[in-house]
PyMOL Python script that loads the backbone (N, CA, C, O; Angstrom):
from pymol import cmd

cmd.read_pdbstr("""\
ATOM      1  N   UNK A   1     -20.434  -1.364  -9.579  1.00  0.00           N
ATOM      2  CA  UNK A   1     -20.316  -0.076 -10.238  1.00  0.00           C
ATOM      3  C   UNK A   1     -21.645   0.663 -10.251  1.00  0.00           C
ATOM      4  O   UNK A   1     -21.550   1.884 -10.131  1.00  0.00           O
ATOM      5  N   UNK A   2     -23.146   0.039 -10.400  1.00  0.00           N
ATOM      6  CA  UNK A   2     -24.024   0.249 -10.441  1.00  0.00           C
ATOM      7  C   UNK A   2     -24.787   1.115  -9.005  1.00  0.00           C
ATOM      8  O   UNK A   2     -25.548   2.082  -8.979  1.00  0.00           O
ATOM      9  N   UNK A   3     -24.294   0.419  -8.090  1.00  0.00           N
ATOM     10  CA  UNK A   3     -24.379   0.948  -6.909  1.00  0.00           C
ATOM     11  C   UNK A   3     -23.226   2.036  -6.426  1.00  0.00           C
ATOM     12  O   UNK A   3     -23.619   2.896  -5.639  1.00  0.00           O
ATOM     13  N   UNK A   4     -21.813   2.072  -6.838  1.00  0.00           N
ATOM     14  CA  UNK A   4     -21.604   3.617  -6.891  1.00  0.00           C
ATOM     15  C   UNK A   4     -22.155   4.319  -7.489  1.00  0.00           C
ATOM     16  O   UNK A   4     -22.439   5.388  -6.948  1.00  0.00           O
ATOM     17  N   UNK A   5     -22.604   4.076  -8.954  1.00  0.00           N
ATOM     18  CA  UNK A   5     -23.214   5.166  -9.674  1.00  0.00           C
ATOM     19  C   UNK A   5     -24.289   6.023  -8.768  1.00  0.00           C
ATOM     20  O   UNK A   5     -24.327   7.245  -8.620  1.00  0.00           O
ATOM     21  N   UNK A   6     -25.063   5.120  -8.265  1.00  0.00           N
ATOM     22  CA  UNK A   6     -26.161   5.194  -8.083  1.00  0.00           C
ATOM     23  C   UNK A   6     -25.781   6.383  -6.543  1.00  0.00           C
ATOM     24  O   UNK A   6     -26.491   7.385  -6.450  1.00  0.00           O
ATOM     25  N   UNK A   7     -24.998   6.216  -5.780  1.00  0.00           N
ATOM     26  CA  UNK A   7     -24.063   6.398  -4.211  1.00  0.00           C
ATOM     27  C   UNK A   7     -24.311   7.947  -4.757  1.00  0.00           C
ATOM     28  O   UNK A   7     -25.107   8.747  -4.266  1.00  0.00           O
ATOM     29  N   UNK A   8     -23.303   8.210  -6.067  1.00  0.00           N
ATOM     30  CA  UNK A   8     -22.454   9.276  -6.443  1.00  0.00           C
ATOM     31  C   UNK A   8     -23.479   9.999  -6.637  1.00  0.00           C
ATOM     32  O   UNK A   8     -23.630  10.985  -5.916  1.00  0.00           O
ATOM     33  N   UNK A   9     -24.644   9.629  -7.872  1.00  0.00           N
ATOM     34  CA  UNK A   9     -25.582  10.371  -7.883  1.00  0.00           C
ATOM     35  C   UNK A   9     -26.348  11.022  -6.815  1.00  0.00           C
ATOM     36  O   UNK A   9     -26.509  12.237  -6.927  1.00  0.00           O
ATOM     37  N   UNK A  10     -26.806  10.472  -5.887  1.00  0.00           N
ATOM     38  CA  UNK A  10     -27.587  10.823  -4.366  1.00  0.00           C
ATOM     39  C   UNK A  10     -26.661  11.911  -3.426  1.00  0.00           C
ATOM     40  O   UNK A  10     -27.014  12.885  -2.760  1.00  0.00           O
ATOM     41  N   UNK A  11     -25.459  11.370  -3.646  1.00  0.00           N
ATOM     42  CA  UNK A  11     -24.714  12.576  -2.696  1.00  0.00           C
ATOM     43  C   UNK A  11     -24.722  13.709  -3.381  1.00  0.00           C
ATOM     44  O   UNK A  11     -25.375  14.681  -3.000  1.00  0.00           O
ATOM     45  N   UNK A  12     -23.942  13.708  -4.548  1.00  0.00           N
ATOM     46  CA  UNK A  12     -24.453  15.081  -5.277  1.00  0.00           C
ATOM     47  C   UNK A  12     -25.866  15.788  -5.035  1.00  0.00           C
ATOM     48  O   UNK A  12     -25.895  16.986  -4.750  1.00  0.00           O
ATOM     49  N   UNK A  13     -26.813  15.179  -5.128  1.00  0.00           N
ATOM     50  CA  UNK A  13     -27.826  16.058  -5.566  1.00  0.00           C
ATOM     51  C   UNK A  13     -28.145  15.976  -4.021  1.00  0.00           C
ATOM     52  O   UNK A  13     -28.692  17.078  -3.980  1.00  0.00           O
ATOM     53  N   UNK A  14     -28.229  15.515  -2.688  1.00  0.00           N
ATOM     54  CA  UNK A  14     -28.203  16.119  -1.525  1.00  0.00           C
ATOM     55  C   UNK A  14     -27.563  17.044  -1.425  1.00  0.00           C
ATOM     56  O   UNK A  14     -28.091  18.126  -1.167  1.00  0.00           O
ATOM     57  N   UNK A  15     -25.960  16.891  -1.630  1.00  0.00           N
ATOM     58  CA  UNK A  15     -24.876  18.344  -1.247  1.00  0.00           C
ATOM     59  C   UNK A  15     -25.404  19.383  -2.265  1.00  0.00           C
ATOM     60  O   UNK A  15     -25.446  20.498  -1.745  1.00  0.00           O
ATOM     61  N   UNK A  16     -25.790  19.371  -3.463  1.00  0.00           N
ATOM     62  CA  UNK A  16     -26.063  20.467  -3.840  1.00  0.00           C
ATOM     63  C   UNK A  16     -27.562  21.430  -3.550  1.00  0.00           C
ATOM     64  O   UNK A  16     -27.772  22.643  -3.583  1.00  0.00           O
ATOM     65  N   UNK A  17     -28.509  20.146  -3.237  1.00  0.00           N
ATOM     66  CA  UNK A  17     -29.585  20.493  -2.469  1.00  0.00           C
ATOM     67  C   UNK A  17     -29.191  21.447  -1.073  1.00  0.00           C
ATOM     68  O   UNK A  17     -29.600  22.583  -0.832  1.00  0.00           O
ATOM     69  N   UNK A  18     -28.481  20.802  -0.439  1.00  0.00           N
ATOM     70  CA  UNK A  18     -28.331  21.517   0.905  1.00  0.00           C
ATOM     71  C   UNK A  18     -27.736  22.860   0.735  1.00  0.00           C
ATOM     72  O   UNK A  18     -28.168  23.852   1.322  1.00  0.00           O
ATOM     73  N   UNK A  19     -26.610  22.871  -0.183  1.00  0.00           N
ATOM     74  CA  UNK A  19     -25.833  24.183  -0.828  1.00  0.00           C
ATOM     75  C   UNK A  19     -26.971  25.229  -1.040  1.00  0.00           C
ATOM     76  O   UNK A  19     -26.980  26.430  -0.772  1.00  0.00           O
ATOM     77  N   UNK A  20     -27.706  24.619  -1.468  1.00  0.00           N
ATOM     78  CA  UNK A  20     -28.781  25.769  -1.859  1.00  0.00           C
ATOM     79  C   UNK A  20     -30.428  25.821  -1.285  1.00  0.00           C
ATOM     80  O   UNK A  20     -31.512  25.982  -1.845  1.00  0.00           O
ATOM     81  N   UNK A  21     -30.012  25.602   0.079  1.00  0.00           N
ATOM     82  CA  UNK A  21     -30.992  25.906   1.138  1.00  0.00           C
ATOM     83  C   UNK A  21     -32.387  24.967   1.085  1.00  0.00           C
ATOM     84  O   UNK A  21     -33.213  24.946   1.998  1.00  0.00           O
ATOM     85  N   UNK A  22     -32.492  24.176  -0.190  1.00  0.00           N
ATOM     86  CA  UNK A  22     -33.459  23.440  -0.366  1.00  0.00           C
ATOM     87  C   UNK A  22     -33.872  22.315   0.724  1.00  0.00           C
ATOM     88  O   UNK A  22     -35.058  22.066   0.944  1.00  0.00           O
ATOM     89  N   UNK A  23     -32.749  21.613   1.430  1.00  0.00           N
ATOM     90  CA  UNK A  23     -32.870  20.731   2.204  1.00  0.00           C
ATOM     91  C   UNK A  23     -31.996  21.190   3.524  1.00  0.00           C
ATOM     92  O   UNK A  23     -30.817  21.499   3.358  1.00  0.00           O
ATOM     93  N   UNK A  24     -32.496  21.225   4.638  1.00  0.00           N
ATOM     94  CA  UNK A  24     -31.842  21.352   6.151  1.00  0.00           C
ATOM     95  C   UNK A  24     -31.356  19.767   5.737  1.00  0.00           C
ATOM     96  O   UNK A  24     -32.006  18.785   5.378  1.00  0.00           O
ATOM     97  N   UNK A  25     -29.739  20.020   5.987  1.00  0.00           N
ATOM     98  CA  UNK A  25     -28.745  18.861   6.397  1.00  0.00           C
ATOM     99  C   UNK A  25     -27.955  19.217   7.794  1.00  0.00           C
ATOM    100  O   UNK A  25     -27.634  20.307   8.269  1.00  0.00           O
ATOM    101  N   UNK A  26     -27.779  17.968   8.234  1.00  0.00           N
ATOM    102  CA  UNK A  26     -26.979  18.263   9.444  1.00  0.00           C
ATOM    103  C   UNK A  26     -25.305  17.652   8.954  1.00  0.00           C
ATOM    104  O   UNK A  26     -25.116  16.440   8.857  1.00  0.00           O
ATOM    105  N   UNK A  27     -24.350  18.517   8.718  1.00  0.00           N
ATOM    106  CA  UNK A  27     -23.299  18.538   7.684  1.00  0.00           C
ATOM    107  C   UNK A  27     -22.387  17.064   8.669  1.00  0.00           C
ATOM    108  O   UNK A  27     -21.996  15.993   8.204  1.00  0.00           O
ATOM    109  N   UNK A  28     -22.297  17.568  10.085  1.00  0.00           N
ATOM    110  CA  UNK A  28     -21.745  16.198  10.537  1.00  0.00           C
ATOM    111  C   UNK A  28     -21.983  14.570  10.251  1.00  0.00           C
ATOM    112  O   UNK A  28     -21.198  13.731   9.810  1.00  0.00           O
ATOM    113  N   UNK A  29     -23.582  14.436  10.738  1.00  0.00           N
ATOM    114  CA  UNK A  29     -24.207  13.427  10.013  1.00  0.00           C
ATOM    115  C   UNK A  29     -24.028  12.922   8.617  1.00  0.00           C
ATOM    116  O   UNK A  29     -23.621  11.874   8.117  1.00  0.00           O
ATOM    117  N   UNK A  30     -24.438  13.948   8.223  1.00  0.00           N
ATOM    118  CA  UNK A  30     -23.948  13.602   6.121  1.00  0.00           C
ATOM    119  C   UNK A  30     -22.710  13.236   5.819  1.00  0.00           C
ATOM    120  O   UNK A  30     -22.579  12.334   4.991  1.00  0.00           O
ATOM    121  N   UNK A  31     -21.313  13.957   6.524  1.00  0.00           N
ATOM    122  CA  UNK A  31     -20.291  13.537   6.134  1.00  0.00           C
ATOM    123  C   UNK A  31     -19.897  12.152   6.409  1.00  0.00           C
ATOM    124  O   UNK A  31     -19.229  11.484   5.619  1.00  0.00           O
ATOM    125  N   UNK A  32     -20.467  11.586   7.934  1.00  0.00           N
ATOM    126  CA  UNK A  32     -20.464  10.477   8.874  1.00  0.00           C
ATOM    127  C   UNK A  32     -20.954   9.325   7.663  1.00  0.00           C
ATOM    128  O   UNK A  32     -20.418   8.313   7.213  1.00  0.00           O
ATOM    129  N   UNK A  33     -22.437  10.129   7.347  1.00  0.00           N
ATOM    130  CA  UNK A  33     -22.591   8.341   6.524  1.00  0.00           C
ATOM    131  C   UNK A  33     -22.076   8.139   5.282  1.00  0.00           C
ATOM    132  O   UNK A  33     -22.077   7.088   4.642  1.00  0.00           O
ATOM    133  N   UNK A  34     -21.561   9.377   4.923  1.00  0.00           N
ATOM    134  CA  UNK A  34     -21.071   9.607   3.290  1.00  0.00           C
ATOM    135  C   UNK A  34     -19.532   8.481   3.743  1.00  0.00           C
ATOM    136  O   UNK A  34     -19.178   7.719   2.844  1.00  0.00           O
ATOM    137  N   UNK A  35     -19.018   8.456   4.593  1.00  0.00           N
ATOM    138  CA  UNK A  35     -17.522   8.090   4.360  1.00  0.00           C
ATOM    139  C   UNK A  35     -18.179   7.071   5.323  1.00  0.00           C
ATOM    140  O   UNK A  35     -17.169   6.991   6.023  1.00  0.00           O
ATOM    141  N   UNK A  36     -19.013   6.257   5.911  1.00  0.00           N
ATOM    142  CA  UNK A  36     -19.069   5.038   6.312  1.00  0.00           C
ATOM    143  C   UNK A  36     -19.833   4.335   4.706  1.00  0.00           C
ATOM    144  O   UNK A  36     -19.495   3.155   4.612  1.00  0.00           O
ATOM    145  N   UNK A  37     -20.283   4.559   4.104  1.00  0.00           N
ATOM    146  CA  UNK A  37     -21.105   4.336   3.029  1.00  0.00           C
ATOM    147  C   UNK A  37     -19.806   4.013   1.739  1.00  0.00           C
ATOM    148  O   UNK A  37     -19.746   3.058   0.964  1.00  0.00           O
ATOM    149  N   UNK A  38     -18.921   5.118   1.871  1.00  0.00           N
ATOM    150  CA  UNK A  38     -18.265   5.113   0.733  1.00  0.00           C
ATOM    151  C   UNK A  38     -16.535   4.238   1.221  1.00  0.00           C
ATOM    152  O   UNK A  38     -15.684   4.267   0.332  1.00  0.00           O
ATOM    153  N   UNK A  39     -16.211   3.654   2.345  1.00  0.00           N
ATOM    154  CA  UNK A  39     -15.957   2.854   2.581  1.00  0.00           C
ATOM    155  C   UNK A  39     -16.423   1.342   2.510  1.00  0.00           C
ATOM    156  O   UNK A  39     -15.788   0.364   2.116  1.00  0.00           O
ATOM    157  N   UNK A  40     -17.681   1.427   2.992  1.00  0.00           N
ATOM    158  CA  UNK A  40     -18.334  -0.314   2.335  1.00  0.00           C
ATOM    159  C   UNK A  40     -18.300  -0.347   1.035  1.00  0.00           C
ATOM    160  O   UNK A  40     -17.756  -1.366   0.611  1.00  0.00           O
ATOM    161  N   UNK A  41     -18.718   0.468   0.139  1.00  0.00           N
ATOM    162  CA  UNK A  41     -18.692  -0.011  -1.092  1.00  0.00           C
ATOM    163  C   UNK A  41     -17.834  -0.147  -1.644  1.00  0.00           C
ATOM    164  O   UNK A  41     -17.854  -1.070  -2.459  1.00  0.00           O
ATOM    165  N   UNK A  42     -16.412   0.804  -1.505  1.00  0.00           N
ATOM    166  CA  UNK A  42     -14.932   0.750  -2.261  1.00  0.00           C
ATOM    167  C   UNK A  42     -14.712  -0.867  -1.480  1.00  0.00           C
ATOM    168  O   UNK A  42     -14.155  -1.803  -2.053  1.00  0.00           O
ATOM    169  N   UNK A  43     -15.203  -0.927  -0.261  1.00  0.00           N
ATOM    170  CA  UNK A  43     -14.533  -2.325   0.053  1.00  0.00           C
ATOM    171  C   UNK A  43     -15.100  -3.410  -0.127  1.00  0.00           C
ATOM    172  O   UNK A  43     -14.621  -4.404   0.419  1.00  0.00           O
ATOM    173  N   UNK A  44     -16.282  -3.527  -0.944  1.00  0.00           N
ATOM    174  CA  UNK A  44     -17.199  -4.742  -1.977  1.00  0.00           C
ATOM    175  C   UNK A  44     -16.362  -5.008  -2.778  1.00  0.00           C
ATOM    176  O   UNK A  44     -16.049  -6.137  -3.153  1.00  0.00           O
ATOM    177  N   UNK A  45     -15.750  -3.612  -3.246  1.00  0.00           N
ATOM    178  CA  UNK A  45     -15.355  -3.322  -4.794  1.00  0.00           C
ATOM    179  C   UNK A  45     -13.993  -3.771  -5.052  1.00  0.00           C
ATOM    180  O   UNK A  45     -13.573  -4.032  -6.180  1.00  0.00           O
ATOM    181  N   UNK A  46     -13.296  -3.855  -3.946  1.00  0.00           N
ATOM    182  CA  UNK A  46     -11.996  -4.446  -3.595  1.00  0.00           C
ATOM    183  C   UNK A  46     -12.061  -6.109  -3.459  1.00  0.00           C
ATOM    184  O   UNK A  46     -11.355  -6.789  -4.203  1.00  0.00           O
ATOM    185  N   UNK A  47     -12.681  -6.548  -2.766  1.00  0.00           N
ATOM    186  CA  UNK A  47     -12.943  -7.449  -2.661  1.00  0.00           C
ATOM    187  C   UNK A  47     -13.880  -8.046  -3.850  1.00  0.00           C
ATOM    188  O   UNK A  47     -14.642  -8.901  -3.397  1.00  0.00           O
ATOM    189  N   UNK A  48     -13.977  -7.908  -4.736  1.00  0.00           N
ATOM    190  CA  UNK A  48     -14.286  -8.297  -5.764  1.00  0.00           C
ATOM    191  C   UNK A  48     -13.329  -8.646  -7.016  1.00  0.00           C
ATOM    192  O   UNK A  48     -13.228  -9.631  -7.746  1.00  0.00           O
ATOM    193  N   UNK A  49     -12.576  -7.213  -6.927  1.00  0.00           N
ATOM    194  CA  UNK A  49     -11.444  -7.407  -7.678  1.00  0.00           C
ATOM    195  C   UNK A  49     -10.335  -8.084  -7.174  1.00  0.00           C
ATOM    196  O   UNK A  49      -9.446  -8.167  -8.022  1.00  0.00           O
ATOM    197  N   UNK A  50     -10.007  -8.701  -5.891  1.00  0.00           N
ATOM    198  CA  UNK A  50      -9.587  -9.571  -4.993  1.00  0.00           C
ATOM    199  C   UNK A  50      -9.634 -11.094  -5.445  1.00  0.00           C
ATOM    200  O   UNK A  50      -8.666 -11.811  -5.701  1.00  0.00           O
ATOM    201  N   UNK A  51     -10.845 -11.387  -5.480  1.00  0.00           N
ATOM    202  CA  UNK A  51     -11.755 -12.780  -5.194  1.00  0.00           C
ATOM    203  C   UNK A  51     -11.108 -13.332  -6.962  1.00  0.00           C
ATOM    204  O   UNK A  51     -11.355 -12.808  -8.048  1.00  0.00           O
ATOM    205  N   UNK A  52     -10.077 -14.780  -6.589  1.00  0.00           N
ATOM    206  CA  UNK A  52      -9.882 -15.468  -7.607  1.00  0.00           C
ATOM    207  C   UNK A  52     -10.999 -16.506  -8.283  1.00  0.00           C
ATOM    208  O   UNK A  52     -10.628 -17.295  -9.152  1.00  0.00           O
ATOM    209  N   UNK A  53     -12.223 -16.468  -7.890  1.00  0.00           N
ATOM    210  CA  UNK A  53     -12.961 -17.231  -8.533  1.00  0.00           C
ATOM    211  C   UNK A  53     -13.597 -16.665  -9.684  1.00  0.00           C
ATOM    212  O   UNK A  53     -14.345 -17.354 -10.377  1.00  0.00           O
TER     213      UNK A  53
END
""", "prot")
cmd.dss("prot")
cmd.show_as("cartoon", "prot")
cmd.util.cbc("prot")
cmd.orient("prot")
């Protein structure tokens, strides 16, 4: 959970950075690692809540 928090926080304040000209993003790239990124972690997170031990 700590490490989404942490995910959620960073994307926000990039996308809103970039929204407002503060940071050159390249929007393909960002989306690319945002949903390879936010796939590994939902799937820690699954696999956690998975795991009978």
């Amino acid at each position: 959970m700590v490490r989404l928090g942490a995910w959620c926080f960073g994307t926000v304040y990039i996308s809103l950075a970039a929204w407002n000209h503060y940071y050159k993003v390249d929007v393909r790239y960002f989306l690319t690692l945002f949903t390879i990124i936010l796939t590994v972690i939902f799937g820690v997170f699954v696999s956690v809540l998975i795991s009978t031990d």
